[in-house]
C-alpha positions as a Markdown table, in Angstrom:
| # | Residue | x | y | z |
|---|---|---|---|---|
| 1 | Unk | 4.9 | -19.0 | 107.6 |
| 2 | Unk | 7.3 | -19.1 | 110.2 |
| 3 | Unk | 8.5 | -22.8 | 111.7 |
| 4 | Unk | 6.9 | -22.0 | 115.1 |
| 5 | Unk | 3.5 | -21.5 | 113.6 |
| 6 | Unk | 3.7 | -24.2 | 112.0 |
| 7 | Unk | 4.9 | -26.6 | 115.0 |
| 8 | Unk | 1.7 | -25.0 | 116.0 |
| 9 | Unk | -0.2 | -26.6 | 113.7 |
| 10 | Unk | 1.4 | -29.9 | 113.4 |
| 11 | Unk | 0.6 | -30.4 | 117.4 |
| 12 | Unk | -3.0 | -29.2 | 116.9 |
| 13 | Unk | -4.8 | -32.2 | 117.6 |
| 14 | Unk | -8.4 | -30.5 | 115.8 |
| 15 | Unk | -6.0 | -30.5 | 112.8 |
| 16 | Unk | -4.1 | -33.8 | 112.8 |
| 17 | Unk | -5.5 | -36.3 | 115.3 |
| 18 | Unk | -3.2 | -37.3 | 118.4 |
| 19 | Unk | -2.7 | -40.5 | 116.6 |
| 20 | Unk | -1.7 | -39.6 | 113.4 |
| 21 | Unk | 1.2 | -37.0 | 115.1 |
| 22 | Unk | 2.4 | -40.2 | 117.1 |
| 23 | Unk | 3.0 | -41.9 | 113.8 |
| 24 | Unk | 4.6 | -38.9 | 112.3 |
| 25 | Unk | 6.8 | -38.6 | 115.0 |
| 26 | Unk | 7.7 | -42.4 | 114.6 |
| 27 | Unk | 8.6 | -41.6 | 111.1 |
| 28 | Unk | 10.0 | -38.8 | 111.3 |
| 29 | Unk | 12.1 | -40.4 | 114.1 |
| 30 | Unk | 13.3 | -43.3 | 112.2 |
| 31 | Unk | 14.3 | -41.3 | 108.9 |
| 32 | Unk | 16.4 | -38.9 | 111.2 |
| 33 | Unk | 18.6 | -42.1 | 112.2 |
| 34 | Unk | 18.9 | -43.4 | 108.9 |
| 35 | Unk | 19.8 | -39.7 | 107.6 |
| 36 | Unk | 17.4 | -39.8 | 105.5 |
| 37 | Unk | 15.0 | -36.7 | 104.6 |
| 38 | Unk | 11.2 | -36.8 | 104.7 |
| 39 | Unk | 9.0 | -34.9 | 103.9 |
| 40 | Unk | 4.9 | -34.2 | 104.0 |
| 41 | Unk | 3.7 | -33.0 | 101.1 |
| 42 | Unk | 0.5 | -32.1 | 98.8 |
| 43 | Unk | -2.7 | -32.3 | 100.3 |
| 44 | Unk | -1.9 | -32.6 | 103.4 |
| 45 | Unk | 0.4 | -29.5 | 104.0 |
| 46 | Unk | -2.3 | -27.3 | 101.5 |
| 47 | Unk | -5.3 | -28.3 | 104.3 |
| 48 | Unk | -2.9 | -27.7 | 107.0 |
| 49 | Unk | -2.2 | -24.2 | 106.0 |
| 50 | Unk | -5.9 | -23.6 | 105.8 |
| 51 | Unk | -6.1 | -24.7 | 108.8 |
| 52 | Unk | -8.2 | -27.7 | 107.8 |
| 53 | Unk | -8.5 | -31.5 | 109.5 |
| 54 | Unk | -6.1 | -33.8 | 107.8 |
| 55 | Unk | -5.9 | -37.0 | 107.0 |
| 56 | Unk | -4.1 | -38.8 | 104.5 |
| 57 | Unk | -0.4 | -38.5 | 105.5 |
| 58 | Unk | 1.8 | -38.8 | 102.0 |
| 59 | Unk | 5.2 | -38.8 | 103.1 |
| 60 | Unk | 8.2 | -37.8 | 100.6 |
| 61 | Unk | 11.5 | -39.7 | 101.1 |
| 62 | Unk | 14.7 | -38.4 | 99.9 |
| 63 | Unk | 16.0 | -41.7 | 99.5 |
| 64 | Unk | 14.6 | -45.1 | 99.3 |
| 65 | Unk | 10.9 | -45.2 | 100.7 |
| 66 | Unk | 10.9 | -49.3 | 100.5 |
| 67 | Unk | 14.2 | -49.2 | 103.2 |
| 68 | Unk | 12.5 | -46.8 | 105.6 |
| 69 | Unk | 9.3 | -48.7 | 105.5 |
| 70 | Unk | 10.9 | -51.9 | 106.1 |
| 71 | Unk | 12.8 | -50.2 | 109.4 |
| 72 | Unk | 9.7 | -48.8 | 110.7 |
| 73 | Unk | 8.2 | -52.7 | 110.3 |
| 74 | Unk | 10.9 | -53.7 | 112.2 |
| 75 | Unk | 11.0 | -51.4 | 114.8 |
| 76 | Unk | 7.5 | -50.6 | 115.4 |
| 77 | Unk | 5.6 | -53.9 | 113.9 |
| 78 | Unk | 2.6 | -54.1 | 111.0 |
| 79 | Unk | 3.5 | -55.3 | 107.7 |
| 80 | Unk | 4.5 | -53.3 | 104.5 |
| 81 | Unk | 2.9 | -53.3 | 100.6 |
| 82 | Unk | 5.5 | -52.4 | 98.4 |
| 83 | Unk | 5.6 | -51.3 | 94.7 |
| 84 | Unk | 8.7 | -51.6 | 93.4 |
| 85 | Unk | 8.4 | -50.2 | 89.8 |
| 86 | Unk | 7.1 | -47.2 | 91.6 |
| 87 | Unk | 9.5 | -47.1 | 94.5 |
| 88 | Unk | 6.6 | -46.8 | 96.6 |
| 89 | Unk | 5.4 | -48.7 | 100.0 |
| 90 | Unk | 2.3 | -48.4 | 102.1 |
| 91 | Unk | 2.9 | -48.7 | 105.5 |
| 92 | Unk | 0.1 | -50.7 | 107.8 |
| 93 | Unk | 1.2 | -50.2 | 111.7 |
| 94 | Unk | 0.4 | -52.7 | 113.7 |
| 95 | Unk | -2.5 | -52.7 | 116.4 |
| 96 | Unk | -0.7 | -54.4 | 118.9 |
| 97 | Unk | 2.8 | -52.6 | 118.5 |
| 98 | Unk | 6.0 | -53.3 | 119.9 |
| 99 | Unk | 7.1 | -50.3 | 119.7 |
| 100 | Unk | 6.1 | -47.5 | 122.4 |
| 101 | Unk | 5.5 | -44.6 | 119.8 |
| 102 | Unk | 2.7 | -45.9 | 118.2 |
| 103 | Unk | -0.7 | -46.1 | 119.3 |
| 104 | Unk | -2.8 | -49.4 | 119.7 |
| 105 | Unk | -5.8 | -48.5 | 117.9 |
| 106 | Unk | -8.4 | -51.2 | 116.4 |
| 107 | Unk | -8.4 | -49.1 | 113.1 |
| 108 | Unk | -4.2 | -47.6 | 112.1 |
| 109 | Unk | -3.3 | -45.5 | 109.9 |
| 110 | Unk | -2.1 | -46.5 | 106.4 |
| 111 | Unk | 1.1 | -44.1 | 105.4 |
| 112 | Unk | 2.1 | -43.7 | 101.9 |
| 113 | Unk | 5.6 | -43.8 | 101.6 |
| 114 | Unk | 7.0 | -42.4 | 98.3 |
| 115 | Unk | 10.8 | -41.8 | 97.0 |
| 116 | Unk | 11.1 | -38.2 | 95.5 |
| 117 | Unk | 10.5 | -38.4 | 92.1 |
| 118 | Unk | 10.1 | -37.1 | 88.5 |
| 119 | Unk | 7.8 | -37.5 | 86.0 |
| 120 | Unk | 8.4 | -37.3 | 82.2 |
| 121 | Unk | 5.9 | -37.9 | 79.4 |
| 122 | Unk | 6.2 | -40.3 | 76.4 |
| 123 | Unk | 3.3 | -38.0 | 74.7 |
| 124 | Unk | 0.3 | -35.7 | 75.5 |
| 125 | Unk | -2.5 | -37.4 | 78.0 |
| 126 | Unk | 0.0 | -40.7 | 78.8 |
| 127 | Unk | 0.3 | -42.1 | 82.2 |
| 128 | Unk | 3.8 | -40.5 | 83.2 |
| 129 | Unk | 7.4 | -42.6 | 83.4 |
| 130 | Unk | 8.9 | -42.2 | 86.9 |
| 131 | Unk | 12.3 | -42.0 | 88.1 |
| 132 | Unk | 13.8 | -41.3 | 91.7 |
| 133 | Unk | 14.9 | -37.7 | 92.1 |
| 134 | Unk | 15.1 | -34.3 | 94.7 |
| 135 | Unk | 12.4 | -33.1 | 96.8 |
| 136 | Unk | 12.2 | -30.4 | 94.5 |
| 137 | Unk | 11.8 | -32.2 | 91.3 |
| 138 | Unk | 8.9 | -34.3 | 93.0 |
| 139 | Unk | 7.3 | -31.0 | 93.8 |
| 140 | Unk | 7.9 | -29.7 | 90.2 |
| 141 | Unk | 5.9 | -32.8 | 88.7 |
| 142 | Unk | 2.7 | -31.8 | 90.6 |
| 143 | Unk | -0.2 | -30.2 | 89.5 |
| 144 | Unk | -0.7 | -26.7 | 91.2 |
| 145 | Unk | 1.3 | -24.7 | 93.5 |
| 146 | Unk | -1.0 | -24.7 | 96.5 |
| 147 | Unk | -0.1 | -28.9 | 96.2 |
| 148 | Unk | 3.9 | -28.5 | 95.9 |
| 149 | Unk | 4.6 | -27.4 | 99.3 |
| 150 | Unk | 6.5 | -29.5 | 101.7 |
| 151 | Unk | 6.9 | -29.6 | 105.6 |
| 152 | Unk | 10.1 | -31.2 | 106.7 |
| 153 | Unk | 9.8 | -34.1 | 109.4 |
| 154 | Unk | 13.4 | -35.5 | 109.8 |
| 155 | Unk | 15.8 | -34.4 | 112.8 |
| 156 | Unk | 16.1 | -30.5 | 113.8 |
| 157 | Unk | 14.4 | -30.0 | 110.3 |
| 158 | Unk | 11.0 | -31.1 | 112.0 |
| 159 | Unk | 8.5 | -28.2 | 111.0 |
| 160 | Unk | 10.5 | -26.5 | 108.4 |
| 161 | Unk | 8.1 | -25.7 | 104.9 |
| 162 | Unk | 9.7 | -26.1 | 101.7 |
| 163 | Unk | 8.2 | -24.1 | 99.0 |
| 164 | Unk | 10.2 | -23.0 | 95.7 |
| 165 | Unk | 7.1 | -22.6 | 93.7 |
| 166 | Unk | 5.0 | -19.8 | 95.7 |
| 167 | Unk | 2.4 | -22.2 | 96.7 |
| 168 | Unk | 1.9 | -20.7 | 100.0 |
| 169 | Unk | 1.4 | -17.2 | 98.3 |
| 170 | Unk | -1.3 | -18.5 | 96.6 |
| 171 | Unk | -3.2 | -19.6 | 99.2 |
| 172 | Unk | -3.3 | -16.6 | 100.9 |
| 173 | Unk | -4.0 | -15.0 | 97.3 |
| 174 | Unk | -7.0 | -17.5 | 96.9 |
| 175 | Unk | -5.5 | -18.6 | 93.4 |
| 176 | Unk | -5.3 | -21.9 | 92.0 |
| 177 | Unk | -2.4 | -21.8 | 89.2 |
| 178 | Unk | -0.3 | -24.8 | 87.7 |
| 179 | Unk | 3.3 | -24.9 | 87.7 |
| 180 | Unk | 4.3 | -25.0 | 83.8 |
| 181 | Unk | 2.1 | -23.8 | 80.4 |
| 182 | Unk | 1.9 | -27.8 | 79.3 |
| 183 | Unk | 0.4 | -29.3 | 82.5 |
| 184 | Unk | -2.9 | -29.3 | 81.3 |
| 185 | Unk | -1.3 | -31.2 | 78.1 |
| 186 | Unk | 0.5 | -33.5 | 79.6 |
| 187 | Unk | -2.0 | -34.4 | 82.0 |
| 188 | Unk | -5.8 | -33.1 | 81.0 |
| 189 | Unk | -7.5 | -34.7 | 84.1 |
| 190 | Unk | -5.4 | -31.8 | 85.6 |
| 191 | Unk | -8.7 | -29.8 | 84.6 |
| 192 | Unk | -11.1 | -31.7 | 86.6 |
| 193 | Unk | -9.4 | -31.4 | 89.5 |
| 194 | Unk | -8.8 | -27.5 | 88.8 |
| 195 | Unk | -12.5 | -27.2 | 89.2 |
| 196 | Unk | -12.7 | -28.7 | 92.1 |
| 197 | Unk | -10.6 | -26.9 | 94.2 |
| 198 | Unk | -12.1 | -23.8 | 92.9 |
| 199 | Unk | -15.5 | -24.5 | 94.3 |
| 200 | Unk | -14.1 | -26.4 | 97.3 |
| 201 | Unk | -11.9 | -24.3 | 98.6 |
| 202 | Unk | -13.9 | -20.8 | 96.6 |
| 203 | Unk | -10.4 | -20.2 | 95.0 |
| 204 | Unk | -10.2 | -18.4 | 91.2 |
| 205 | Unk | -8.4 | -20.4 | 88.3 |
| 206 | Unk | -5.1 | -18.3 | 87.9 |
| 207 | Unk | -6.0 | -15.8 | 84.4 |
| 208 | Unk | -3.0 | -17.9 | 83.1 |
| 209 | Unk | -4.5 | -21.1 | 84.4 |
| 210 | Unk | -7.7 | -20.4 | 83.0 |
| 211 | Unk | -6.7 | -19.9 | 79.5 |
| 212 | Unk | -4.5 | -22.8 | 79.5 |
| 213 | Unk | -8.1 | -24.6 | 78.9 |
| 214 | Unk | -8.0 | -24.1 | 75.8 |
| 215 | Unk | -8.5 | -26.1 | 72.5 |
| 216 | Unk | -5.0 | -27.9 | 72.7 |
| 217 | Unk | -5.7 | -29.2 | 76.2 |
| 218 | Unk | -8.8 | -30.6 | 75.6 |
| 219 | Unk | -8.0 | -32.4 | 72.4 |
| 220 | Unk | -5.9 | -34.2 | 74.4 |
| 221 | Unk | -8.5 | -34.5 | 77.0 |
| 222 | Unk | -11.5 | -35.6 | 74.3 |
| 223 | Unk | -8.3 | -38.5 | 73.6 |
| 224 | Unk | -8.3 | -39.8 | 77.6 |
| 225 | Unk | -10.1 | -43.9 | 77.7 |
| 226 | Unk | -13.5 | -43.4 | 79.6 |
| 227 | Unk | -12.2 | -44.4 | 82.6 |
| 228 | Unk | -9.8 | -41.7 | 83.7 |
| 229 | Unk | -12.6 | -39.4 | 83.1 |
| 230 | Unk | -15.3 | -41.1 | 84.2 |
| 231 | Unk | -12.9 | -41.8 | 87.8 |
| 232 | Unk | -12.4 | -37.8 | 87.8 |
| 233 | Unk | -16.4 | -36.8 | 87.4 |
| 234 | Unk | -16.0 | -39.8 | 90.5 |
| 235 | Unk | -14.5 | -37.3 | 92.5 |
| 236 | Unk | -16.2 | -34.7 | 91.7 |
| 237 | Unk | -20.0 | -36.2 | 92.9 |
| 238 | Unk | -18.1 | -37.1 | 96.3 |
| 239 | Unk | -17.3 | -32.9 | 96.8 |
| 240 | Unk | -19.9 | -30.9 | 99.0 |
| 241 | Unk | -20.2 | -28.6 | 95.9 |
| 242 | Unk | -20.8 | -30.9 | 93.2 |
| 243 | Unk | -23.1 | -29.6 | 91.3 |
| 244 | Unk | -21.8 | -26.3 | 91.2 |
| 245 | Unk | -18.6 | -28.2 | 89.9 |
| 246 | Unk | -20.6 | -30.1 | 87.3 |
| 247 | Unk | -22.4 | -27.0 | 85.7 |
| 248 | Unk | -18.7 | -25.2 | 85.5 |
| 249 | Unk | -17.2 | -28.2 | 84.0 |
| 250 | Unk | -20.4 | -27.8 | 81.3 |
| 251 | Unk | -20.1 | -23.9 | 81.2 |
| 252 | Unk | -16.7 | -24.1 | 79.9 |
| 253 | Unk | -17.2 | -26.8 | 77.2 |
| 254 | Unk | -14.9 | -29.1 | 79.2 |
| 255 | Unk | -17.5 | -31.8 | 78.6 |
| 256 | Unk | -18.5 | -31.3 | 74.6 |
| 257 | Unk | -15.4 | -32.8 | 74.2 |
| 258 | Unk | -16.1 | -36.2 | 75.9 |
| 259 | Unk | -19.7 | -36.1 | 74.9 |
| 260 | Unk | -21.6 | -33.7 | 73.1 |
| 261 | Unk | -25.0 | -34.9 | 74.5 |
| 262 | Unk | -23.6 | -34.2 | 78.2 |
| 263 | Unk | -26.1 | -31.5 | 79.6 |
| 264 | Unk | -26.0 | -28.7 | 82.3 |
| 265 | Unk | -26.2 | -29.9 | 85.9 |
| 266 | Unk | -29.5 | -28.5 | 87.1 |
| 267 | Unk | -28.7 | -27.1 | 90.8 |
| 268 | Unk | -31.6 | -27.6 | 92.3 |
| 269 | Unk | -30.9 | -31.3 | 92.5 |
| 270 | Unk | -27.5 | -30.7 | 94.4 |
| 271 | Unk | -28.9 | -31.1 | 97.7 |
| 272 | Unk | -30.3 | -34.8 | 96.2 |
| 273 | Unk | -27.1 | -35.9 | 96.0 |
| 274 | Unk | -27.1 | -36.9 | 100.0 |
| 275 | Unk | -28.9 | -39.9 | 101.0 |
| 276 | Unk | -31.9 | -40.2 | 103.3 |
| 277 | Unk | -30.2 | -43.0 | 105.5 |
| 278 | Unk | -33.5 | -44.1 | 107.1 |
| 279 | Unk | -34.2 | -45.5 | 103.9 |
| 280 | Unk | -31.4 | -48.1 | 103.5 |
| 281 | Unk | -30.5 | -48.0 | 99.9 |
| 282 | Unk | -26.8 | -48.7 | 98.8 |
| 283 | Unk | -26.2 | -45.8 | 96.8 |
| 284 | Unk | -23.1 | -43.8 | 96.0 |
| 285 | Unk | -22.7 | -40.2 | 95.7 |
| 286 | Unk | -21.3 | -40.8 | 92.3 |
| 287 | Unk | -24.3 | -43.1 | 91.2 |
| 288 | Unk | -26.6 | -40.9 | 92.1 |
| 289 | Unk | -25.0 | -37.9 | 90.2 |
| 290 | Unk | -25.1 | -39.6 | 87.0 |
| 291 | Unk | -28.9 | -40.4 | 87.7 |
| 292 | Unk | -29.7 | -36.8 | 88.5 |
| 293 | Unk | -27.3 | -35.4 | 85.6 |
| 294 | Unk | -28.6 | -37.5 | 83.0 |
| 295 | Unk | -32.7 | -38.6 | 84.1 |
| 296 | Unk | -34.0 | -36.2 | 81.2 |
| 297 | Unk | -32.1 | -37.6 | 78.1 |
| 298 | Unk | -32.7 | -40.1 | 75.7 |
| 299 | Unk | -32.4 | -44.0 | 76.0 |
| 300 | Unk | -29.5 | -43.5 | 72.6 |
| 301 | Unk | -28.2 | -40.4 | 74.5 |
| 302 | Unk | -27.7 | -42.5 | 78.1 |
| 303 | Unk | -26.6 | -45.5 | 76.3 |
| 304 | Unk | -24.0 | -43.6 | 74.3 |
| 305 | Unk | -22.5 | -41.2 | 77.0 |
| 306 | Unk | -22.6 | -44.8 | 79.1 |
| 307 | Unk | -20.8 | -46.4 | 76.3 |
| 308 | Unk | -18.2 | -43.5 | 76.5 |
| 309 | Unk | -17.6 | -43.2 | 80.3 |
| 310 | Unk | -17.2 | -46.8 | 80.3 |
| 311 | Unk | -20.4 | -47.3 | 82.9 |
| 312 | Unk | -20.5 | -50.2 | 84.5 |
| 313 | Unk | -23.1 | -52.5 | 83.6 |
| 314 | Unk | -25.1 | -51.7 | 86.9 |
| 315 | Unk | -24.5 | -48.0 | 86.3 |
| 316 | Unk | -26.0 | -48.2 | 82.7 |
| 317 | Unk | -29.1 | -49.7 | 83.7 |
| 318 | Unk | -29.3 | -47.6 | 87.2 |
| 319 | Unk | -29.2 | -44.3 | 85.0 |
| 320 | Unk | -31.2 | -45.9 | 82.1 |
| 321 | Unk | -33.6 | -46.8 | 84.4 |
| 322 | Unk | -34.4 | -43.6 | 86.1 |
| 323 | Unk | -34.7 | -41.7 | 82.6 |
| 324 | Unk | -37.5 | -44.3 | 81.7 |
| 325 | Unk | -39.6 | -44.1 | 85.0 |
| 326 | Unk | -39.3 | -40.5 | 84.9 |
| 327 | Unk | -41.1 | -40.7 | 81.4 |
| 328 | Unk | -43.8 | -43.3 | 82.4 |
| 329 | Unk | -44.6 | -42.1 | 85.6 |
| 330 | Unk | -47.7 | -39.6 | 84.3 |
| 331 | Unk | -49.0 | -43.3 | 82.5 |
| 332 | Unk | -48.8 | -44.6 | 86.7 |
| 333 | Unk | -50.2 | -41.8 | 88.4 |
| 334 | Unk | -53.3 | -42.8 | 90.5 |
| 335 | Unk | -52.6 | -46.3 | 89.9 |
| 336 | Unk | -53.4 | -48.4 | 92.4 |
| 337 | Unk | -50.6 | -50.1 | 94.6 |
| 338 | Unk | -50.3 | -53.4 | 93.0 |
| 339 | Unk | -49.9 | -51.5 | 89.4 |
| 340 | Unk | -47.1 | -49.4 | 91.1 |
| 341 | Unk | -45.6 | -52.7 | 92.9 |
| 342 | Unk | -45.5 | -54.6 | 89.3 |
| 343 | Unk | -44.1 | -51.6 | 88.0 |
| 344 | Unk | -41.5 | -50.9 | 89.6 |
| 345 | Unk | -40.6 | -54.4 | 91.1 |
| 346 | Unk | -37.5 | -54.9 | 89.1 |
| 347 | Unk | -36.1 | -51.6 | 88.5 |
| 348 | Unk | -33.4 | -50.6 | 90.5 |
| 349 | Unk | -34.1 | -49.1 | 94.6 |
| 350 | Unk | -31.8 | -46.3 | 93.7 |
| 351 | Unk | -33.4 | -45.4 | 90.5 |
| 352 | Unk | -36.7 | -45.2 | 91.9 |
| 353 | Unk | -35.7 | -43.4 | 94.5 |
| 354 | Unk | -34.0 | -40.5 | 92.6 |
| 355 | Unk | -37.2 | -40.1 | 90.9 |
| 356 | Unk | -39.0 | -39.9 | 93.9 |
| 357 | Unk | -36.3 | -36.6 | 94.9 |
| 358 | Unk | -37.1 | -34.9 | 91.1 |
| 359 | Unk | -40.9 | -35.6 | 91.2 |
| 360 | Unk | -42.0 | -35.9 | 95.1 |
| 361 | Unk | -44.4 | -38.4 | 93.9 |
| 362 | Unk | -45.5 | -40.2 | 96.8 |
| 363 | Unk | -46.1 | -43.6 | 95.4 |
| 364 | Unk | -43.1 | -44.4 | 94.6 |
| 365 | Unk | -41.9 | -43.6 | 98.6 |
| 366 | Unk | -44.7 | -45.5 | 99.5 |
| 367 | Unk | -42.8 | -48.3 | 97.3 |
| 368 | Unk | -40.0 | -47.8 | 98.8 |
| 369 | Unk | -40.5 | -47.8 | 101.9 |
| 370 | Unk | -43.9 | -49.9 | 102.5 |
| 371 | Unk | -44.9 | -51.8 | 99.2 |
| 372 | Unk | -42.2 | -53.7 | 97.9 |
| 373 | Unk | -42.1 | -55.6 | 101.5 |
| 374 | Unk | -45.5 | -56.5 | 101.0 |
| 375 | Unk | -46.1 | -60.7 | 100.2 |
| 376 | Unk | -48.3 | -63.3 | 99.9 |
| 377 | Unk | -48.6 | -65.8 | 102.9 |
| 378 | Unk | -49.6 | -68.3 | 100.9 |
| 379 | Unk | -46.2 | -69.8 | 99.3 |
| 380 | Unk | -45.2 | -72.5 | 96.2 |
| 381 | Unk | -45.2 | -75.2 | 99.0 |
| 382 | Unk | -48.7 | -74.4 | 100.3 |
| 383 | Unk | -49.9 | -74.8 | 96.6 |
| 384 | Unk | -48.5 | -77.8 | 95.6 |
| 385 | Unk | -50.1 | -79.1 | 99.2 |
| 386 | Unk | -53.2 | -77.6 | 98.0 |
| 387 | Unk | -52.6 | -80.3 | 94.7 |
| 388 | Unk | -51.5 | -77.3 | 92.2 |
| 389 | Unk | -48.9 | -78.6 | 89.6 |
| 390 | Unk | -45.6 | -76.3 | 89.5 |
| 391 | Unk | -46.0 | -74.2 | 86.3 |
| 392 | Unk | -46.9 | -70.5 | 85.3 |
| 393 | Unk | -50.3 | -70.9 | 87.0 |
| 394 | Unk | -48.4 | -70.6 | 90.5 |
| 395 | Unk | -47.0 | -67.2 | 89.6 |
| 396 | Unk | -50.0 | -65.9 | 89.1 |
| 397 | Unk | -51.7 | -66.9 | 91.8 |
| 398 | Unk | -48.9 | -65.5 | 93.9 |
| 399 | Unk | -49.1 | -62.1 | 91.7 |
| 400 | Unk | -53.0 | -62.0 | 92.4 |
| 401 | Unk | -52.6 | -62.5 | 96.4 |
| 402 | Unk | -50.0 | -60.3 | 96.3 |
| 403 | Unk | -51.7 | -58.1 | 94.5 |
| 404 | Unk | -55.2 | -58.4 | 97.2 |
| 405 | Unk | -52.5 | -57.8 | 99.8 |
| 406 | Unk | -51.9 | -54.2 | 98.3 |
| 407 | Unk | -55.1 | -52.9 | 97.6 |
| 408 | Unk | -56.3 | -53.6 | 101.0 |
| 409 | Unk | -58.5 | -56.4 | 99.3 |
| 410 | Unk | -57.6 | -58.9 | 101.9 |
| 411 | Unk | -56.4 | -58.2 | 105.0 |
| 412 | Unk | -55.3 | -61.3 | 106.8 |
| 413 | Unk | -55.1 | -65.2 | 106.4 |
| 414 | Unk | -58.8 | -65.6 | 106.7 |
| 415 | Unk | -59.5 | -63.5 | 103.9 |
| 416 | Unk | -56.1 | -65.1 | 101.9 |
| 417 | Unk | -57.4 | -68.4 | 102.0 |
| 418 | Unk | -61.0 | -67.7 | 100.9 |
| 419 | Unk | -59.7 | -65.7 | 97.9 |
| 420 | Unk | -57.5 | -69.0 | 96.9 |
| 421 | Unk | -60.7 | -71.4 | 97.1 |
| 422 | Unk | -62.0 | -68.9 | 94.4 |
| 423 | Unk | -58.5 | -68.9 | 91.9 |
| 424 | Unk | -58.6 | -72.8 | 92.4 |
């Protein structure tokens, strides 16, 4: 690409916001007068060449990251997060600036400000030991070639892409391919992530790439703690395509290897994976994935894979809990509304509700969205007035008004109060 289509792009505010070029211009303004390259890189430049909105801005310094942060504090204001052991600093502008170039906005940009690196590896699958390098040994470390591009920000350099490894060729080739035959051993999550550009961006794995999955890689994948895994199937459930992405990561064995009991993804569920907001349930993508992905195993099979993807305890119990309903409800069906209430009273919203998507039964949406707000007027205190000693006898009064309230067996206070003279 030449540098004037890709000015193009970098003042394209449907690509990068106005705000966001201000602050690239502040950095790149600053590095230029402390002769010090920058660099966007990754993400950022691979979006930008598809012409895609971009947002996080990871910025490459040839030098010491932690000094230019701490001039663009000083010049422009905000404070800076550093990580020295990393060589890393995240830069926080400040809303009320006292610099001109940046823009008072109620919500700023963070920056990631990074020294050029590389990576080496103590063994297969560990976390990697870093030390400050070249542009082009920080691109070399990464994991596929459309992510090691960089665009040059500093002085007359402003604009200028840096690409040793072909990255741009395979965009325009639709390939995703990794940059050396052990990335996948060094770094197995590599895989996950390989997936997910293919059905995000409808790329092919690389022939190369592809067989790179092979049984070496994911022995040292089936090796990874259940947290890096679980934080890359994460990722996954937040993508538009997830499902797709699930069922691929399944086709190709990928996850026999973390857990043999892990099933196919079934895809008519994908479009489950969105929340009704009218609702107002806290849910995740990523919560509701696992509910929909695992509903139809076994309590020892969800409690396993849990134990394996280290769940949290909430997650356990979410996806436990939806596998259970699912079984029970044809015991439920026709019940009337106090059963359902009782039921399903302490099971979690989110669970009941991802039955509800699987089964459309319309009790449990009546739960949802009617039945569990559904009380009792008459309270503890108005018992106790009444001469009722606190013990187990006031819960069930309370269960058995709220349970007239429900079936339509009372129907306001009147009513309430004459069914109390008779559980007296």
């Amino acid at each position: 690409m030449q540098k004037d289509d890709l000015l193009r792009l970098l003042r394209d505010p449907n690509l990068i916001p106005s705000n966001k070029q201000t602050l690239l211009l502040s950095i790149a303004d600053q590095a230029a007068s402390m002769d010090m390259p920058c660099y966007l890189v990754g993400g950022f430049v691979r979006d930008l060449l598809l012409n895609k909105p971009v947002n996080d801005l990871d910025i490459i310094v040839g030098g010491d990251a932690i000094k230019l942060g701490k001039a663009l504090v000083k010049k422009f204001g905000g404070k800076l997060t550093t990580h020295q052991k990393f060589h890393t600093a995240i830069w926080h502008p400040s809303t009320s600036p006292r610099g001109s170039l940046i823009p008072n906005t109620s919500t700023p940009d963070t920056i990631d400000l990074i020294t050029a690196r590389s990576e080496t590896y103590e063994h297969p699958g560990a976390l990697p030991t870093i030390k400050p390098a070249t542009i082009e040994d920080d691109l070399r470390r990464r994991d596929f070639t459309i992510n090691a591009m960089a665009i040059r920000l500093d002085g007359d350099h402003f604009g200028e892409l840096f690409d040793p490894l072909g990255g741009q060729n395979d965009l325009e080739q639709k390939l995703i391919r990794i940059l050396h035959p052990h990335s996948f051993i060094d770094d197995p999550t590599r895989i996950f992530r390989a997936l997910r550009y293919e059905h995000r961006y409808a790329f092919n794995l690389e022939p190369a790439t592809f067989n790179l999955i092979s049984p070496e890689s994911l022995a040292v994948l089936s090796k990874l703690s259940g947290e890096r895994i679980r934080h890359e199937l994460d990722l996954i459930f937040d993508e538009e395509n997830a499902g797709k992405m699930v069922l691929r990561v399944v086709n190709l064995k990928v996850s026999n290897v973390v857990h043999s009991a892990l099933p196919l993804f079934n895809l008519r569920y994908s479009d489950f994976l969105e929340m009704d907001p009218a609702l107002d349930i806290p849910a995740s993508r990523a919560t509701i994935g696992y509910m929909l992905w695992l509903m139809d195993l076994s309590e020892d099979e969800i409690l396993s894979i849990a134990k394996r993807l280290d769940f949290t305890s909430d997650l356990t119990h979410s996806v436990w809990a939806v596998s259970q309903l699912k079984k029970s409800l044809p015991f439920l069906v026709n019940s009337k509304p106090s059963v359902w209430a009782f039921a399903l009273e302490k099971l979690p919203l989110l669970s009941i509700y991802a039955v509800y998507l699987v089964t459309r039964e319309n009790a449990l949406l009546d739960y949802l969205s009617i039945w569990r707000h559904i009380k009792p007027h008459i309270t503890g205190d108005d018992l106790i007035a009444r001469g009722l000693q606190p013990g187990p006898r006031f819960g069930e009064i309370l269960s058995q008004l709220r349970a007239a309230w429900l079936d339509g067996v009372v129907k306001d206070k009147d009513q309430e109060n004459e069914l109390l003279n008779t559980l007296l």
